[in-house]
N, C-alpha and C positions, 0 to 999 in steps of 0.2 A: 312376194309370193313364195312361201317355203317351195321348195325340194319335194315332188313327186316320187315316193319310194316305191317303185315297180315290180313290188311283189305283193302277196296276198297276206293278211293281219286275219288271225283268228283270237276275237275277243271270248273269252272261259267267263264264265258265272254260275251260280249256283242257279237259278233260274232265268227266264227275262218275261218281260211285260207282256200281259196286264198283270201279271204273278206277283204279291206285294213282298216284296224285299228291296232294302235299300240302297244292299252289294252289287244288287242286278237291273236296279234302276241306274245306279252310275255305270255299270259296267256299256250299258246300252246307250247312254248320252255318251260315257267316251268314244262308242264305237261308230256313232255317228258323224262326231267331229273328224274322228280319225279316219273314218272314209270320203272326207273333203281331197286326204293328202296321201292315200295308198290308192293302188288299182282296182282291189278287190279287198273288201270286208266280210265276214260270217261269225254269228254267235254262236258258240262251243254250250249251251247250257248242260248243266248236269238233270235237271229237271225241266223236262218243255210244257211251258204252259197251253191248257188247253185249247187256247185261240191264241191267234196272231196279233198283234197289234196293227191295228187299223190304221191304213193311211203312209205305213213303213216299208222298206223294200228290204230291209238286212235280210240277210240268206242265214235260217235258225236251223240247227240241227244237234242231233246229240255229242258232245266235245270226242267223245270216243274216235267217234266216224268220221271228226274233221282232223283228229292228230293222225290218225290212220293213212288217211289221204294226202298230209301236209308230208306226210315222212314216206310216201312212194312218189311226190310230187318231182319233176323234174327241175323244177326253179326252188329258192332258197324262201321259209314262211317264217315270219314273226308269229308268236305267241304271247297274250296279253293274257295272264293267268291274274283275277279277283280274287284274293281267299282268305278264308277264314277259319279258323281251329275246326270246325266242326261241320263247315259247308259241305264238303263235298264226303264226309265220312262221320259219322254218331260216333265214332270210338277214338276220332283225332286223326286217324292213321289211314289215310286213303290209298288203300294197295295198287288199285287200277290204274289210278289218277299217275302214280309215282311213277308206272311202270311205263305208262305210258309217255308220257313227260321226257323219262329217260330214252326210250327208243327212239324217238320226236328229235330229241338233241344229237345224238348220233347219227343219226341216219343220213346226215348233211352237215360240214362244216359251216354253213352259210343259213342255216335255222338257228332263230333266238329264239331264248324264250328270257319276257318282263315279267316280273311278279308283282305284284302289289296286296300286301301282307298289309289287308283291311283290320283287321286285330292281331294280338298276341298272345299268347301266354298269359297265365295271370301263376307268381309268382310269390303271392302273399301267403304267409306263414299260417293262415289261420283259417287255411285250410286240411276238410278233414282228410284220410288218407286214401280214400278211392278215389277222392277229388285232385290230391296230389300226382296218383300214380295216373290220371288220365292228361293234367298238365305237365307230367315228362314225355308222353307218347305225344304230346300235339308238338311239342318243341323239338324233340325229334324228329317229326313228320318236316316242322319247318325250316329245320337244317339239311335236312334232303333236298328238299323244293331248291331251296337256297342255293346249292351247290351245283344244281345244274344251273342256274340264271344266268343270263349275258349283264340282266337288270335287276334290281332290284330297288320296290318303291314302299314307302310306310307313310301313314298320315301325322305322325306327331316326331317330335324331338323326342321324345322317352321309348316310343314303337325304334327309332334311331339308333338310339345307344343300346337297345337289347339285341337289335339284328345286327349291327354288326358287331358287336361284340359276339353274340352265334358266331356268324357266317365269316369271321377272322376280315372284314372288308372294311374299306376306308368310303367307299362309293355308296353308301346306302342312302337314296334320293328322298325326300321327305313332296310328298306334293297334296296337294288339298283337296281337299271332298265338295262340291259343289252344291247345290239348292236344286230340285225338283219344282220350287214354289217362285217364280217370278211376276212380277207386275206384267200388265199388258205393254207396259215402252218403258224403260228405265227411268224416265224423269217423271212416270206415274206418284210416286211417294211425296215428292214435292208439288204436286196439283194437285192431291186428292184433297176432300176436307176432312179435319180429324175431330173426332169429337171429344170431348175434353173432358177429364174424370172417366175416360172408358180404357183402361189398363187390359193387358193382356200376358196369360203363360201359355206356351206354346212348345207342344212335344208328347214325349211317352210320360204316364203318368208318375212315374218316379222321378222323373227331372221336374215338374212341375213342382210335386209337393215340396222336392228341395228347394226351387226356387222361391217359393211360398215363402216357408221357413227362414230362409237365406234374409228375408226382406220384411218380415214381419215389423218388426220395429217401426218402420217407416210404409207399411201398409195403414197399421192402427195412427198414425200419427195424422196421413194423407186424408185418414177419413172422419179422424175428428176434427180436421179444420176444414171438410167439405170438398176436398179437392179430387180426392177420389171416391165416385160412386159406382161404378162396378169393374168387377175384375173376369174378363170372360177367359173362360178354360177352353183350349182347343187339341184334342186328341182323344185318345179312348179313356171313357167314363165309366166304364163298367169293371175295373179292379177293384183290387181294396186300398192302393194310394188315392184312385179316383175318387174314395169312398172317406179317407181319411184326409185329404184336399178341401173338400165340402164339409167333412164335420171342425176342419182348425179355422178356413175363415167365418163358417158360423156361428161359431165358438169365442171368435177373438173379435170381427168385426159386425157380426149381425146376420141374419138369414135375408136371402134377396141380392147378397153384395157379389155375391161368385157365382157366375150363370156357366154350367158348362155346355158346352156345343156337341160336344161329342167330336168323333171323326169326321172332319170334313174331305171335299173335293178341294183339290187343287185351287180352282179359281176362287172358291167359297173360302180359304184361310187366305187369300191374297186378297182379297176384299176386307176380309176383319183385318191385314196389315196396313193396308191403305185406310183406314177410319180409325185406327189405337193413338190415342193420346200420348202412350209408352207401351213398354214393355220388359219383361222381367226375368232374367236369366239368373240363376247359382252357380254356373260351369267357373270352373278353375283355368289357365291360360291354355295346356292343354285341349280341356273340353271344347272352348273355343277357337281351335284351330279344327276340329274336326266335325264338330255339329252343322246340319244340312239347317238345323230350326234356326240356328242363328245366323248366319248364312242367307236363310232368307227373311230376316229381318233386317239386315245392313241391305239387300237387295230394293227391299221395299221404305227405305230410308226412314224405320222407326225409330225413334229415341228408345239404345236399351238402357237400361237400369241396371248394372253389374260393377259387383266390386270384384274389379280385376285390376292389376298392378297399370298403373299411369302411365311405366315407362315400355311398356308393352310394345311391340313395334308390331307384328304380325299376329292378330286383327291390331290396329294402333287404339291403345290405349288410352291415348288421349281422345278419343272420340267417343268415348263411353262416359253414362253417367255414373258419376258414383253413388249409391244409396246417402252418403251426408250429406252431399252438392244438394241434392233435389229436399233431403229434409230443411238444411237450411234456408232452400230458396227454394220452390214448388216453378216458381216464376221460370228455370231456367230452361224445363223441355221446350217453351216459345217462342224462347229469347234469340237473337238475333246472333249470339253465341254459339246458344243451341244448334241452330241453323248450320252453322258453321262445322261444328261437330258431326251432324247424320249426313254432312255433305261430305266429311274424310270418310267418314264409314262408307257411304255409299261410295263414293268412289273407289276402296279398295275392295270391295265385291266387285264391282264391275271390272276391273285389272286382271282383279287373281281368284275370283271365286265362279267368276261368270263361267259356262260352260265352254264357250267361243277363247276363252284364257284357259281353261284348264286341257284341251285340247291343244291349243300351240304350243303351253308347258311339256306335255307328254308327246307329241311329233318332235317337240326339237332331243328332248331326251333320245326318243327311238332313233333319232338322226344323229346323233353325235354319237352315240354309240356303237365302236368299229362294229361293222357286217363278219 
């Protein structure tokens, strides 16, 4: 049983639930886990949404009024700061947030503050110049944040080499992003029936159509020899990828083959993962270290379809299909190999993606990290 830290955690997010965001949906499963192992938990949102979430006991108030309180407090407060270039500020540059933050850190040698630096900067050349001059003030903003931190956390190996290369730190913690979409028991995905030629993309609709695209070759291939008959779409349907998703596989394999569902309910997209024959990702090694969709497809033990490097060790590699493996063989999502394969996937979601691990991840972090 870890270590009981006897003081009060104030988890920050740009909003929390029902408010659909997915910085403040994790911020709000961390901060559940994490009050298994502190005395007292409250969510800091910078936006409260207009009802509470039903059935939850966290203490929600505006982050202002909780750094306020935390820095007259008599005992020492942990601060778990979510953020994002633009969450808590339209211009990058969150004056309050900073000033606040810094008072907070002062005001007690025995107050930390963790960050966890849910994006970055984007630093690509080919941007125009009001786009550039607004990516120096966010990287600014996060080199501030940065310098007050006890912690600091990022979700990728590339989020890694840019902060600390920032923030001059050798300590920059990488920890993973978790799934909101789980089966009803873990060994759900392995009892359910799947129904066979019923493929799925799952996500916002620009990662879908890439997935699409990513896969086409061996979409048209699956469905001239009968193997695959529809491909359901699950997310928002109403853009113009949504729009141009429907007119390439109409275009390439026939009208009827691509059903989209639109936006579902939680249990209603874990029901389509528990019945998908496969499934079909375009993310690069990256992407999957930090996508929640893919995430809960290794949760829901679907055969994905991605070409991502074999020697891949975190998501593992080898437990993915490749788009040649399945053109050569269609036979292998079945096979008793296969089996073997969405049983390592599954099993390293449930280690290190499940919420119950990514919460012991970040107590033993908050724990080891001198007071």
């Amino acid at each position: 049983m870890p270590e009981l830290l006897n003081k009060k955690l104030i988890v920050i997010a740009p909003t929390a639930p029902p408010e659909v965001c997915g910085v403040s949906d994790y911020a709000y499963k961390v901060a559940q886990e994490l009050g298994k192992q502190y005395a007292d938990v409250a969510i800091g949102a910078d936006r409260l949404p207009e009802a509470p979430v039903p059935g939850h006991g966290l203490p929600l108030a505006h982050w202002q009024e909780l750094l306020q309180q935390a820095a007259a407090a008599p005992l020492g407060t942990d601060v778990f700061l979510n953020y994002t270039p633009t969450s808590f500020a339209r211009s990058g540059l969150p004056i309050g947030l900073l000033k606040a933050l810094r008072h907070f850190t002062k005001s007690r040698p025995d107050n930390r503050l963790f960050v966890f630096f849910h994006e970055t900067w984007n630093d690509s050349r080919d941007l125009r110049l009001y786009q550039q001059v607004q990516q120096r003030i966010v990287r600014s903003a996060m080199d501030r944040i940065g310098q007050l931190a006890t912690g600091v956390a990022v979700v990728n190996s590339e989020q890694q080499q840019k902060l600390a290369q920032l923030l001059r730190r050798t300590n920059v913690r990488v920890h993973p992003i978790g799934s909101n979409i789980v089966p009803p028991h873990p060994e759900a995905g392995f009892l359910s029936e799947r129904q066979p030629g019923e493929w799925l993309v799952f996500g916002l609709s620009h990662t879908r159509l890439w997935s699409l695209e990513a896969n086409l070759p061996l979409l048209k291939a699956m469905h001239a020899q009968g193997v695959l008959r529809h491909i359901r779409s699950i997310g928002p349907s109403d853009t113009k990828f949504a729009r141009t998703e429907k007119e390439l596989i109409d275009n390439t394999l026939g009208p009827n083959i691509l059903v989209q569902m639109g936006a579902l309910a939680a249990d209603e997209i874990s029901q389509q993962l528990l019945s998908a024959q496969a499934a079909l990702v375009g993310l690069n090694a990256n992407g999957l270290k930090k996508s929640g969709t893919f995430a809960a497809m290794a949760a829901h033990a679907v055969p994905v379809i991605c070409e991502a490097d074999k020697d891949l060790d975190y998501p593992p590699g080898a437990a993915l299909f490749q788009p040649s493996e399945v053109l050569a063989d269609p036979g292998i999502l079945a096979s008793t190999a296969g089996e073997n394969r969405r049983r390592q996937l599954h099993k390293w979601f449930w280690a290190t993606r499940s919420w119950e691990a990514i919460g012991q991840s970040l107590h033993t972090w908050l724990q080891e990290t001198p007071r």
